[in-house]
C-alpha positions as CSV (number, residue, x, y, z in Angstrom):
1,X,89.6,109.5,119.4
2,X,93.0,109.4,118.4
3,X,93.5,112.6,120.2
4,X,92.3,111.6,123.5
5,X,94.1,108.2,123.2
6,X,97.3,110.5,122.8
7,X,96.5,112.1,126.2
8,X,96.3,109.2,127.9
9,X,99.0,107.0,126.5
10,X,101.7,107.8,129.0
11,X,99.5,107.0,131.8
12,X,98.5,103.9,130.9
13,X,102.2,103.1,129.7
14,X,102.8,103.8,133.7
15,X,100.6,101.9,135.1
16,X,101.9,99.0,133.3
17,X,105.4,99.3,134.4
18,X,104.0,98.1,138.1
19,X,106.7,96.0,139.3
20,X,104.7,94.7,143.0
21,X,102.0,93.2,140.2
22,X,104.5,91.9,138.0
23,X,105.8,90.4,141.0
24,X,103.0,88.8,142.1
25,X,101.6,87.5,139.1
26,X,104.9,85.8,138.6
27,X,104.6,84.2,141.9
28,X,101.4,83.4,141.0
29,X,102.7,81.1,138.1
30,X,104.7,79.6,139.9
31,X,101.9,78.1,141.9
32,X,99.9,74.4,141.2
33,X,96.6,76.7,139.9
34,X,99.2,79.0,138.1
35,X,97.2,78.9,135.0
36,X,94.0,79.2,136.3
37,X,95.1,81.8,139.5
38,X,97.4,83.4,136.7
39,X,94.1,84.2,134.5
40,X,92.0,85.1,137.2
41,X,94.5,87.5,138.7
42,X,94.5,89.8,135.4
43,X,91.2,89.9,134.7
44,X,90.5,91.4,138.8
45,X,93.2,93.6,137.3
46,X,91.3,94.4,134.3
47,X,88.1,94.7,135.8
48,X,89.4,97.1,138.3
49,X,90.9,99.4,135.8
50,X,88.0,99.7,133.5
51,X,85.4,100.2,136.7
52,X,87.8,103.0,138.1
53,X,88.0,104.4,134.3
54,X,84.0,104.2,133.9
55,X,83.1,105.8,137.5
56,X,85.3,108.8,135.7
57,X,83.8,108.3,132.5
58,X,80.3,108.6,134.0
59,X,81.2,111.6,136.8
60,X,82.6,113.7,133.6
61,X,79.7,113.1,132.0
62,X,77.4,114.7,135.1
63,X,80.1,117.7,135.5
64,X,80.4,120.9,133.8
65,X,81.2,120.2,130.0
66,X,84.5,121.3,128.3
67,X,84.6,123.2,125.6
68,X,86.7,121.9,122.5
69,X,89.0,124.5,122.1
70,X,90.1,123.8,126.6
71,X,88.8,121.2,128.8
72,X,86.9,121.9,131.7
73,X,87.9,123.7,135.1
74,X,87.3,120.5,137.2
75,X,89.5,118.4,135.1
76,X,92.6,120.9,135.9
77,X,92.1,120.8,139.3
78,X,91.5,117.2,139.4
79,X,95.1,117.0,137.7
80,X,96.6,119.6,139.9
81,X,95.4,117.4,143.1
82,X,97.0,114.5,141.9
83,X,99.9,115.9,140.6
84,X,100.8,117.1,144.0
85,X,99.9,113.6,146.0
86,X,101.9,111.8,142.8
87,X,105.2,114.3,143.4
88,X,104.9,113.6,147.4
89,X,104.0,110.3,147.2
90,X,107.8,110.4,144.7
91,X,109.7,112.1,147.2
92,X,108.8,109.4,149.9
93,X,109.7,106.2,147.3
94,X,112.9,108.0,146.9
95,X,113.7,108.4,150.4
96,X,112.8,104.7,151.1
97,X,114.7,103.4,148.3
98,X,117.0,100.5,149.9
99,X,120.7,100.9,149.2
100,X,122.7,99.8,145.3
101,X,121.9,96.1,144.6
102,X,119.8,95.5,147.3
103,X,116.3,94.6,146.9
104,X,113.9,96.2,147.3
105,X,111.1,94.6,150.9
106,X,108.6,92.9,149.6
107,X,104.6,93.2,151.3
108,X,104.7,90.2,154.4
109,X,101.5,88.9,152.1
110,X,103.3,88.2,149.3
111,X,104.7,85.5,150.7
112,X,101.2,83.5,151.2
113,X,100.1,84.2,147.5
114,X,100.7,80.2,147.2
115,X,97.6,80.0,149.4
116,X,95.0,81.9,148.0
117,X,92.1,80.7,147.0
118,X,90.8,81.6,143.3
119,X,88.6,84.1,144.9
120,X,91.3,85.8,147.0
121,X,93.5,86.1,143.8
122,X,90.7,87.2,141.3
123,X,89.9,90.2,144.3
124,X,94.0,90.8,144.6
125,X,94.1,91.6,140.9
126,X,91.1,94.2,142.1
127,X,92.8,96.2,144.7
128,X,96.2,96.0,143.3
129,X,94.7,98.1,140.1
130,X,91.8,100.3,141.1
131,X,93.4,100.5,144.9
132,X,96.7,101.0,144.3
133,X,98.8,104.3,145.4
134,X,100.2,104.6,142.0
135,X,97.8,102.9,139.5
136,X,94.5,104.5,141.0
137,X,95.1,108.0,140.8
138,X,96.6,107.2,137.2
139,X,93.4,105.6,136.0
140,X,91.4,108.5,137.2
141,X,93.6,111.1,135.7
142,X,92.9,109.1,132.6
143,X,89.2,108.4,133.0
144,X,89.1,112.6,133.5
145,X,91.1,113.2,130.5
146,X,88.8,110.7,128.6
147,X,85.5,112.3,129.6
148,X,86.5,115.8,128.8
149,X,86.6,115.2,125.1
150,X,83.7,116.1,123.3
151,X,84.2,112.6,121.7
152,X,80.3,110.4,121.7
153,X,80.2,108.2,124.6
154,X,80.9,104.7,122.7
155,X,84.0,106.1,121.3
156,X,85.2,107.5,124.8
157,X,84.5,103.5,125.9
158,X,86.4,102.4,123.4
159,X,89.2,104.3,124.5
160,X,89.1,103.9,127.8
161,X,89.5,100.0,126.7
162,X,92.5,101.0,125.0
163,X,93.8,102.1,128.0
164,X,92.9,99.4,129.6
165,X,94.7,97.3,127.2
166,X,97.9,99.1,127.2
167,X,97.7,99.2,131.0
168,X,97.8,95.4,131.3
169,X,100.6,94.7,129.4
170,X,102.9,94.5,132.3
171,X,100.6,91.0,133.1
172,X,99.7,90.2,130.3
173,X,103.4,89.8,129.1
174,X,104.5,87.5,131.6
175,X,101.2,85.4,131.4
176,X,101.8,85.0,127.3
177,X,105.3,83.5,128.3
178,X,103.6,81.1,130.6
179,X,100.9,80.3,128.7
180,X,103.0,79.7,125.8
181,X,105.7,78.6,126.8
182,X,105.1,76.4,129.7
183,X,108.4,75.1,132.1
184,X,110.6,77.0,129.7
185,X,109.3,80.1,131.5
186,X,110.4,79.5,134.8
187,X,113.7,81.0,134.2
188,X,112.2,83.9,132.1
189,X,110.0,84.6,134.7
190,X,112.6,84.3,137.6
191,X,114.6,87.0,136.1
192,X,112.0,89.3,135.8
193,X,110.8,89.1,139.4
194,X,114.2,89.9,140.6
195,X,114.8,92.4,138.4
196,X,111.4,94.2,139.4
197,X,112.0,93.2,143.5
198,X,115.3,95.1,142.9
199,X,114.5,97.5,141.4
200,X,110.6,98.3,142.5
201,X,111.3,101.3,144.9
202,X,113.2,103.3,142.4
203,X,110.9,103.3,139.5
204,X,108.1,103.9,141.8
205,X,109.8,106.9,142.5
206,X,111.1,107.8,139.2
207,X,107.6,107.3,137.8
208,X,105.5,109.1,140.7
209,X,107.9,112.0,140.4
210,X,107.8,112.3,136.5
211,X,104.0,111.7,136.4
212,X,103.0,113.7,139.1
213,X,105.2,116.7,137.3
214,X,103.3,115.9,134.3
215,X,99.6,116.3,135.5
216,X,100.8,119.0,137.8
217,X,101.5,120.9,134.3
218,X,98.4,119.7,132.5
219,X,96.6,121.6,135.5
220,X,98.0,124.6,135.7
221,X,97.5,124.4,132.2
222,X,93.6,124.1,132.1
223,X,93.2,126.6,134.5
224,X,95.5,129.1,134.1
225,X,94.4,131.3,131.1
């Protein structure tokens, strides 16, 4: 388990550094329901991780098995696929990336967060995980890497948990300051949104690019003797 936790660490370590979610969950504090929008918001963000991670988990489990000495042919060219659409999708962040100091445009719909109704946030914390450009294909990279072990199928849960876990820390860490710390997090908070609006195009790039090189190696790996 500790193997396949290995594989997957980096991945889930990327999908927590998601600046738009950061953003908007720190918007979302900042609303009258903060607490209760804030809460609702990352577990729609949970949820949609693990459900991406278990459709994986289960299509693994239907596929041709790995052996334990290499994993199987599908899950190199799964990695190869995204590789390439995670290195493209890097060389368009970059090219997009708005001049030194300037922040980065924000989606028009952040800008009515304030009005969502507890529904409308809980399903935002959906999309934004399992529907994202950057956190889907990350997930099912992961869920792949997961079921391709020869570990039992509880323990393969349990680590896709893990990676839940590790995946939500980018909300989670900003909803622990609010929780805890109540107006004193205001400014805390403030900070970090412009920090992540500012800089949101160019580790989206940085990390697409770096990822995308990573599974594209892991594939070529798999299935090139």
């Amino acid at each position: 388990m500790g193997s396949a936790l290995g594989d997957v660490l980096g991945l889930a370590a990327a999908v927590a550094i998601s600046p738009l979610p950061i953003i908007a969950i720190i918007i979302i504090l900042g609303t009258p329901s903060g607490r209760l929008n804030g809460l609702l918001f990352t577990l729609g963000w949970v949820v949609g991780l693990f459900v991406l991670g278990a459709v994986m988990l289960a299509i693994g489990g239907s596929a041709p098995g790995s052996t334990p000495s290499k994993p199987a042919a599908w899950v190199g060219g799964l990695k190869l696929g995204l590789g390439v659409v995670l290195v493209l999708l890097g060389a368009r962040q970059w090219h997009r990336r708005p001049p030194s100091g300037a922040e980065a445009e924000l989606p028009k719909w952040m800008a009515a967060i304030d009005r969502f109704s507890p529904a409308k946030v809980l399903g935002l914390g959906v999309v934004l995980s399992a529907a994202n450009l950057k956190n889907a294909p990350l997930t099912i990279a992961a869920g792949a890497s997961i079921s391709a072990t020869a570990l039992p199928a509880g323990q393969k849960i349990a680590t896709l948990a893990l990676f839940v876990i590790i995946a939500s820390l980018g909300l989670l860490a900003p909803l622990a300051v609010f929780l805890f710390t109540g107006e004193r997090a205001k400014a805390t908070l403030s900070g970090w949104r412009s920090w992540a609006a500012r800089h949101n195009t160019a580790i989206m790039a940085v990390l697409f690019g770096v990822l995308g090189l990573k599974l594209l190696g892991d594939g070529i790996g798999i299935l090139v003797p």
